[in-house]
MOPAC internal coordinates of N, CA, C and O (Angstrom, degrees):
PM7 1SCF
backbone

  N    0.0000 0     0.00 0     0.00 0    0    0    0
  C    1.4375 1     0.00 0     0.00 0    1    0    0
  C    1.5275 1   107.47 1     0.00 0    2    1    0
  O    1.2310 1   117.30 1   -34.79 1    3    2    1
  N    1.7180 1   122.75 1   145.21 1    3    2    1
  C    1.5161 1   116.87 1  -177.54 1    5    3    2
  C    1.4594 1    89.44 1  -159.41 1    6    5    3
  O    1.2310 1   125.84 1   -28.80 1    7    6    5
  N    1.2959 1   106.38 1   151.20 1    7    6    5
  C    1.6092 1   137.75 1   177.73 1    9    7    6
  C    1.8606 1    99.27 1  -116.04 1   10    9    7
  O    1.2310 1   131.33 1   -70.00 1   11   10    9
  N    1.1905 1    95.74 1   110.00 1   11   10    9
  C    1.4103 1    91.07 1   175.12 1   13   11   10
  C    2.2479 1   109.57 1  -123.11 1   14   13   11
  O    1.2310 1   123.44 1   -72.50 1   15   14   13
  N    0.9473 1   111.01 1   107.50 1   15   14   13
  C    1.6579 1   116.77 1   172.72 1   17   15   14
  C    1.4706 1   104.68 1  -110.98 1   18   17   15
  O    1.2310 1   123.89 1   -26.53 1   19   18   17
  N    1.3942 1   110.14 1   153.47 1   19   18   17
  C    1.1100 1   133.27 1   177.40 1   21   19   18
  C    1.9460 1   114.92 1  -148.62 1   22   21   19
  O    1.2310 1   126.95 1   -57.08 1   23   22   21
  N    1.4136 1   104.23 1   122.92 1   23   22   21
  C    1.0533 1    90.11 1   162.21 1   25   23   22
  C    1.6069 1   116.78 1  -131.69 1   26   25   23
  O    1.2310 1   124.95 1   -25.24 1   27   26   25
  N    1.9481 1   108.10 1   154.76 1   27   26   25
  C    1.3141 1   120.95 1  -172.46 1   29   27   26
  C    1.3461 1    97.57 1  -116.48 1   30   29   27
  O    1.2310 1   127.76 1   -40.69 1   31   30   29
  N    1.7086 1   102.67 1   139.31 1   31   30   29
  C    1.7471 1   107.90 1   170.31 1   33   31   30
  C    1.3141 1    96.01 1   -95.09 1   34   33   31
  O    1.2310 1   131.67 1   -13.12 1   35   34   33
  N    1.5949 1    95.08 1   166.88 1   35   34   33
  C    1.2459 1   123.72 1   177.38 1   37   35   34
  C    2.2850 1   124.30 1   -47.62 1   38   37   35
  O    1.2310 1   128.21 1   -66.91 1   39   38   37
  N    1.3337 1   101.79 1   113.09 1   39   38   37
  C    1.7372 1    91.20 1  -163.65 1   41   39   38
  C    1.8098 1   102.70 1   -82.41 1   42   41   39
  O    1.2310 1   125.41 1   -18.67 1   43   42   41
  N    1.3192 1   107.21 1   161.33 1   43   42   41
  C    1.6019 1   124.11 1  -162.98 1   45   43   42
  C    1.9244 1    88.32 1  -128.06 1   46   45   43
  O    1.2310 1   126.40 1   -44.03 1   47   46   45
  N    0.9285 1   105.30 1   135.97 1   47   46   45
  C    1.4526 1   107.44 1   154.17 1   49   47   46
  C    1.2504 1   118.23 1  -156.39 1   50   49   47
  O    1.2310 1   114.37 1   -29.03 1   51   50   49
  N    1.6493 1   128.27 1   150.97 1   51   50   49
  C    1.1950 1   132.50 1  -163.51 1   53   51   50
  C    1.5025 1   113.76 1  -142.46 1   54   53   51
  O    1.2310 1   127.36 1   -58.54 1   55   54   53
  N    1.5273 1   103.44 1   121.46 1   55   54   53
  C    1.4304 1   118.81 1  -177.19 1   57   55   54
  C    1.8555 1   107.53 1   -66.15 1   58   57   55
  O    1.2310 1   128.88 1   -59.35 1   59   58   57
  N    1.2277 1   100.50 1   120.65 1   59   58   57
  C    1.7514 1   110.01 1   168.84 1   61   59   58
  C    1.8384 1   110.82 1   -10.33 1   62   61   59
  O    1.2310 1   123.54 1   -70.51 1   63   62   61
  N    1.2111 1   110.82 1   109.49 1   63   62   61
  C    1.3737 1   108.57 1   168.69 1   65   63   62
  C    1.3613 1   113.26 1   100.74 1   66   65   63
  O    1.2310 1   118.69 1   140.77 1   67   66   65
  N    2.1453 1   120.11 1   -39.23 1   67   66   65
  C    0.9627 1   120.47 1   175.79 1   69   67   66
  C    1.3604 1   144.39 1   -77.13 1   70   69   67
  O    1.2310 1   119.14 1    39.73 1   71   70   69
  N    1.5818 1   119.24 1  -140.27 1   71   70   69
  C    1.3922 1   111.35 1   160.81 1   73   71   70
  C    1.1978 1   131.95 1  -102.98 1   74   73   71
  O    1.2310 1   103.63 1    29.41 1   75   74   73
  N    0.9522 1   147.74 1  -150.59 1   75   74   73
  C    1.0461 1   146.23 1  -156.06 1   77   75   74
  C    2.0595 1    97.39 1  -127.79 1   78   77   75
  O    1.2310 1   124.79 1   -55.20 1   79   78   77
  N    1.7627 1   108.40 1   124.80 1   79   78   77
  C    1.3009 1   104.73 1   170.37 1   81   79   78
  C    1.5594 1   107.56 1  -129.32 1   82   81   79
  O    1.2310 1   127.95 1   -19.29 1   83   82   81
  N    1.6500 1   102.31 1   160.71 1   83   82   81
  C    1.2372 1   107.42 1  -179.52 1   85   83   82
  C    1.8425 1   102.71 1   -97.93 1   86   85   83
  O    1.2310 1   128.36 1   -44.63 1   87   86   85
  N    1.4213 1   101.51 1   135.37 1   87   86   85
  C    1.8757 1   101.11 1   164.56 1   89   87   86
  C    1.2244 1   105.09 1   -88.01 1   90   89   87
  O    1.2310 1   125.21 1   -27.62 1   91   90   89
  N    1.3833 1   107.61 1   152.38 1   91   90   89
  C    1.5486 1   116.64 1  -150.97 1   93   91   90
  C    1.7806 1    71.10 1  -112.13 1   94   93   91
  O    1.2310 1   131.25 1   -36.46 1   95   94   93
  N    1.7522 1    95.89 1   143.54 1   95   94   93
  C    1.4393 1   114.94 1   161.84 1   97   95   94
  C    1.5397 1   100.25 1    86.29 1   98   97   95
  O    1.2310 1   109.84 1  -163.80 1   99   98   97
  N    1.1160 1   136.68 1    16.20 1   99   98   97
  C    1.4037 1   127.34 1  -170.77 1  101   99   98
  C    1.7279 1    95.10 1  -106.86 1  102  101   99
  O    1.2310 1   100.82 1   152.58 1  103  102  101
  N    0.9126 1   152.45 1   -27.42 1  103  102  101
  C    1.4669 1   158.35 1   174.63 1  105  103  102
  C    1.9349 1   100.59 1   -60.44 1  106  105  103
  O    1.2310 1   137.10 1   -79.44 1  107  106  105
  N    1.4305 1    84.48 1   100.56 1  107  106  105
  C    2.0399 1    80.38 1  -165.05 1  109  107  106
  C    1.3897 1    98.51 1  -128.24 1  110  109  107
  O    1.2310 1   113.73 1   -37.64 1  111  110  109
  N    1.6125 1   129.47 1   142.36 1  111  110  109
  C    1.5888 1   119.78 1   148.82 1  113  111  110
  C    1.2984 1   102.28 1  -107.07 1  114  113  111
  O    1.2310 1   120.71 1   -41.73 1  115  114  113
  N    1.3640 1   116.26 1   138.27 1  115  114  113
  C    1.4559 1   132.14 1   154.14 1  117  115  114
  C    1.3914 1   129.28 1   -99.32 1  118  117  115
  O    1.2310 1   121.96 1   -59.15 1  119  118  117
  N    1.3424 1   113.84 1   120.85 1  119  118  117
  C    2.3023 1   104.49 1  -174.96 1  121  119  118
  C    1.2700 1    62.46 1  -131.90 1  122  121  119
  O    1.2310 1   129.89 1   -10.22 1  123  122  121
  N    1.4823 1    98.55 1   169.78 1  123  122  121
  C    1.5565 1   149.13 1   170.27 1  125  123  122
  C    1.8954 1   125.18 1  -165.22 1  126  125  123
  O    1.2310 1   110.18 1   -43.08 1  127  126  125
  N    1.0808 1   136.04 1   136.92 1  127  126  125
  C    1.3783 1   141.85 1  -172.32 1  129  127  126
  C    1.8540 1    91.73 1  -110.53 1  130  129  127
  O    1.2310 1   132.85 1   -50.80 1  131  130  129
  N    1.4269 1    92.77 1   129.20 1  131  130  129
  C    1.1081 1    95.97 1   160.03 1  133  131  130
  C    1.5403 1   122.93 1  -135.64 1  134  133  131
  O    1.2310 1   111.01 1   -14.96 1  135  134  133
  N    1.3614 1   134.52 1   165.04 1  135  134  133
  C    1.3845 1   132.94 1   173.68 1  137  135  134
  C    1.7126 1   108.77 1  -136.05 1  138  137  135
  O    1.2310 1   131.53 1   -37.73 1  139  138  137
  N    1.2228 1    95.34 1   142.27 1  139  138  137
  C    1.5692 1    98.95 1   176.73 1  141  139  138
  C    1.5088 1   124.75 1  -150.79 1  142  141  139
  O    1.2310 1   126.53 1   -18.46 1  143  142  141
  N    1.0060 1   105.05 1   161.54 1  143  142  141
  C    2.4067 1    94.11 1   170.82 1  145  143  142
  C    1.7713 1   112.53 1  -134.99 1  146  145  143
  O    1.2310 1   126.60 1   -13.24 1  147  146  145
  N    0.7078 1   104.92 1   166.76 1  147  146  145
  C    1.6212 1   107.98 1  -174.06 1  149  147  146
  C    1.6136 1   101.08 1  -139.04 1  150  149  147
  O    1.2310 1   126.87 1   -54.46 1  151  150  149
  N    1.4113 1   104.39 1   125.54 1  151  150  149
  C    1.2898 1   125.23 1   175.94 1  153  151  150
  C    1.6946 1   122.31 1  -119.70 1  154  153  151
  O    1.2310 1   127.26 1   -46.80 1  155  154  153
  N    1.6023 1   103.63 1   133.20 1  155  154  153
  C    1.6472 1   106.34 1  -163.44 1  157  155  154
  C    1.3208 1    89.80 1   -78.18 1  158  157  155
  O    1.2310 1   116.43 1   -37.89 1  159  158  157
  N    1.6119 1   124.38 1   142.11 1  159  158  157
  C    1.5780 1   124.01 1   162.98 1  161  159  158
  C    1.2923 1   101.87 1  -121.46 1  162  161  159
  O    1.2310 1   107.08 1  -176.83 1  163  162  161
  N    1.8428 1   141.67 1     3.17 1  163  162  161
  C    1.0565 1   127.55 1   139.30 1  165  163  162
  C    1.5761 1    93.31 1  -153.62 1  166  165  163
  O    1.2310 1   127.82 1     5.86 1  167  166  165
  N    1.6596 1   102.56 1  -174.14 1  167  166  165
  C    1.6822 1   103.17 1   168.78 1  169  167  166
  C    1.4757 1   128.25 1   -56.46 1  170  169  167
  O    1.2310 1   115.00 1   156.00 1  171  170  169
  N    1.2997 1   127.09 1   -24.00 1  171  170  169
  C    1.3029 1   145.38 1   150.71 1  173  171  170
  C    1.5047 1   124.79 1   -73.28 1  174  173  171
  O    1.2310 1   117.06 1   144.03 1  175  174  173
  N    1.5319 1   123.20 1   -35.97 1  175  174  173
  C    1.2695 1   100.08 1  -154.94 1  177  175  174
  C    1.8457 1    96.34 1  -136.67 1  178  177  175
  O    1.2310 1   125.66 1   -49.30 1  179  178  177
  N    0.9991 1   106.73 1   130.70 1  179  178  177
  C    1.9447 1   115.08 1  -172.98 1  181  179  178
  C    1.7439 1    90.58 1  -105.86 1  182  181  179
  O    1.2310 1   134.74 1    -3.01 1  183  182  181
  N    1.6176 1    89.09 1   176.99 1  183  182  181
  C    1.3202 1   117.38 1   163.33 1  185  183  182
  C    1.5695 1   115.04 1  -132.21 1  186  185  183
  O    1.2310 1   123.31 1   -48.40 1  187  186  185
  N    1.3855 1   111.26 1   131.60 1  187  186  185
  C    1.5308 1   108.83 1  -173.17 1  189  187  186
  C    1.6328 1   107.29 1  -130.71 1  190  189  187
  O    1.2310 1   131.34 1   -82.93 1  191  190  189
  N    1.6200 1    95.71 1    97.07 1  191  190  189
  C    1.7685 1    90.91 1   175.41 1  193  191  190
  C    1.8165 1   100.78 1  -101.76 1  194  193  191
  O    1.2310 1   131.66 1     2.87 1  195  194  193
  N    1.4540 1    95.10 1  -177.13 1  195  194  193
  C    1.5886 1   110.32 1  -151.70 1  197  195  194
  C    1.5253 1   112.16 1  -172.59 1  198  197  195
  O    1.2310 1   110.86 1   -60.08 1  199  198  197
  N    1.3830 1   134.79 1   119.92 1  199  198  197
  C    1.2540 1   144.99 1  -167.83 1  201  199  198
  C    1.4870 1   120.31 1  -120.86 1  202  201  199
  O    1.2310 1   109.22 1   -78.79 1  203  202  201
  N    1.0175 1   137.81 1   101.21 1  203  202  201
  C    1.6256 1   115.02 1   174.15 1  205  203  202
  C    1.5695 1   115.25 1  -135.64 1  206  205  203
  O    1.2310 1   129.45 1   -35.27 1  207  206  205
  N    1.1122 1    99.38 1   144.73 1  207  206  205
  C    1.5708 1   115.52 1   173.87 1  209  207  206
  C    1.7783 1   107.42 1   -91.62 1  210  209  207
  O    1.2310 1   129.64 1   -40.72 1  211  210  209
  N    1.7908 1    99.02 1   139.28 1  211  210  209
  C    1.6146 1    99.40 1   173.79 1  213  211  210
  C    1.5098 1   108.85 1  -109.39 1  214  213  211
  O    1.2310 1   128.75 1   -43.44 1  215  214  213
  N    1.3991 1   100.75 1   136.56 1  215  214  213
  C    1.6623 1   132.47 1  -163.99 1  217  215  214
  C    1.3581 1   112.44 1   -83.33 1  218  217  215
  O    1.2310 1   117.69 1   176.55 1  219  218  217
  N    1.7228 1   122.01 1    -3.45 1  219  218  217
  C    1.0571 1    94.97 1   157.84 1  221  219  218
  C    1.6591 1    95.12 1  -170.22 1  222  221  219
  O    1.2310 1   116.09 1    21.29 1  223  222  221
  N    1.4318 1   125.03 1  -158.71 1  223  222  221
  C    1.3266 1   103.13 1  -137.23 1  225  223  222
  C    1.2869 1   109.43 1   -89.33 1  226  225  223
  O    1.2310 1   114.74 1   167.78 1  227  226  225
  N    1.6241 1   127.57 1   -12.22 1  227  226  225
  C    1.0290 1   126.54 1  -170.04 1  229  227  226
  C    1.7188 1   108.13 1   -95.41 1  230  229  227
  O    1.2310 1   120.18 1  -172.54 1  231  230  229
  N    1.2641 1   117.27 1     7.46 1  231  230  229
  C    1.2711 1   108.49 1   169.40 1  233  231  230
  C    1.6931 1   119.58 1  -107.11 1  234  233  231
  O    1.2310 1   120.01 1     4.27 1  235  234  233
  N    1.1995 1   117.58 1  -175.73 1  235  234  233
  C    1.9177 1   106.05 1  -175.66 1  237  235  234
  C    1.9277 1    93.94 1   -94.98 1  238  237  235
  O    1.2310 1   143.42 1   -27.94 1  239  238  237
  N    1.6554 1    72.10 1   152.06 1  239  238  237
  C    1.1356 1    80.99 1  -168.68 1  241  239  238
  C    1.6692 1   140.96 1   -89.80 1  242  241  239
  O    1.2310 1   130.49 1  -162.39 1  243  242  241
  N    1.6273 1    97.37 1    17.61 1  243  242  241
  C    1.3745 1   117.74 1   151.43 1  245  243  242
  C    1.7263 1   103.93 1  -153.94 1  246  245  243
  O    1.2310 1   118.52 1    16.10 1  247  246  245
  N    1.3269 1   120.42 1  -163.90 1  247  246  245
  C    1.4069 1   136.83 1  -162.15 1  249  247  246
  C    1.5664 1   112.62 1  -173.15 1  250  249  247
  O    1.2310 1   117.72 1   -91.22 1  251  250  249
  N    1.6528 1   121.94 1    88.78 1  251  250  249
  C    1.3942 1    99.22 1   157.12 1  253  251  250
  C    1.5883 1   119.17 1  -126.57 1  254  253  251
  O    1.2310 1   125.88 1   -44.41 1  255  254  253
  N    1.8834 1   106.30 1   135.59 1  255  254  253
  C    1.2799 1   111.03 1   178.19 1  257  255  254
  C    1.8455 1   112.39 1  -110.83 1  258  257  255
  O    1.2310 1   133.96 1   -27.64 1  259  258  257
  N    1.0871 1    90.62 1   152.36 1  259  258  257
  C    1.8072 1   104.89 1   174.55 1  261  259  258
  C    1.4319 1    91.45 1  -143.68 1  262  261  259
  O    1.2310 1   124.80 1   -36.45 1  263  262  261
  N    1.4509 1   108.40 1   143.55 1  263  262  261
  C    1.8145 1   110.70 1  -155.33 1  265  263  262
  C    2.1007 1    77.10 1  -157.60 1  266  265  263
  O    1.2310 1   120.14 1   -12.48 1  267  266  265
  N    1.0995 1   117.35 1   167.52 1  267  266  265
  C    1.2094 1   129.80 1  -179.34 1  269  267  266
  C    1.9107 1   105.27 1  -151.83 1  270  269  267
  O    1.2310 1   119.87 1   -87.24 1  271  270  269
  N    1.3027 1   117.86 1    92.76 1  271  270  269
  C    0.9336 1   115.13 1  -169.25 1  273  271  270
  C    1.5979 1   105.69 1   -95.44 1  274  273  271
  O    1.2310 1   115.18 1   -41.06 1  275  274  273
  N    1.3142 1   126.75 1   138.94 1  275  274  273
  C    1.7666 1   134.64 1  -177.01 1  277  275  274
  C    1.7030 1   116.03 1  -109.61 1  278  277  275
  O    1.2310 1   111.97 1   -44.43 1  279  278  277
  N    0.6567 1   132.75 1   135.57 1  279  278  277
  C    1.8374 1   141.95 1  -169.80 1  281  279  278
  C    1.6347 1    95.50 1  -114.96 1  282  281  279
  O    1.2310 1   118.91 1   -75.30 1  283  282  281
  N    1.1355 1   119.68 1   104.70 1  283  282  281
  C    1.6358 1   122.51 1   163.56 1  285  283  282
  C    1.3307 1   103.77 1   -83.66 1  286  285  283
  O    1.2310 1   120.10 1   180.00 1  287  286  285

C-alpha cells in the first residue's frame, strides 16, 4: 500500500531582456493511493503488480503497473 503527493509551485519565466511572467495553471498538487502484491516466479525473477487511484484533480485518474524485476 503507498500514498504518494506531490506538490508544484507556481512557474515564472522570462523572455531574454524582459520581465518576468507567471504561467497560468502551473501551481499543481498531485496524491494518488496505491495498492499492490509481489509474487516470486523463481529464485531470481518476481512479479510486481500495482494499482492506484488519483485523489485529486490534477493527478490521472487511475495507474496500473506490472513490472518483472530479475536478480543476476
Amino acid at each position: 500500500m503507498s500514498f504518494n503527493q506531490r506538490f508544484y509551485t507556481k512557474t515564472k519565466q522570462r523572455p531574454e531582456g524582459g520581465e518576468w511572467d507567471k504561467i497560468p495553471r502551473t501551481d499543481t498538487n498531485t496524491a494518488s493511493l496505491g495498492i499492490g502484491a509481489t509474487l516470486a516466479l523463481s529464485p531470481n525473477l518476481s512479479m510486481v503488480t500495482s494499482i492506484g487511484a488519483g485523489l485529486t484533480e490534477d493527478s490521472p485518474d487511475y495507474q496500473i503497473s506490472l513490472r518483472f524485476p530479475y536478480r543476476f
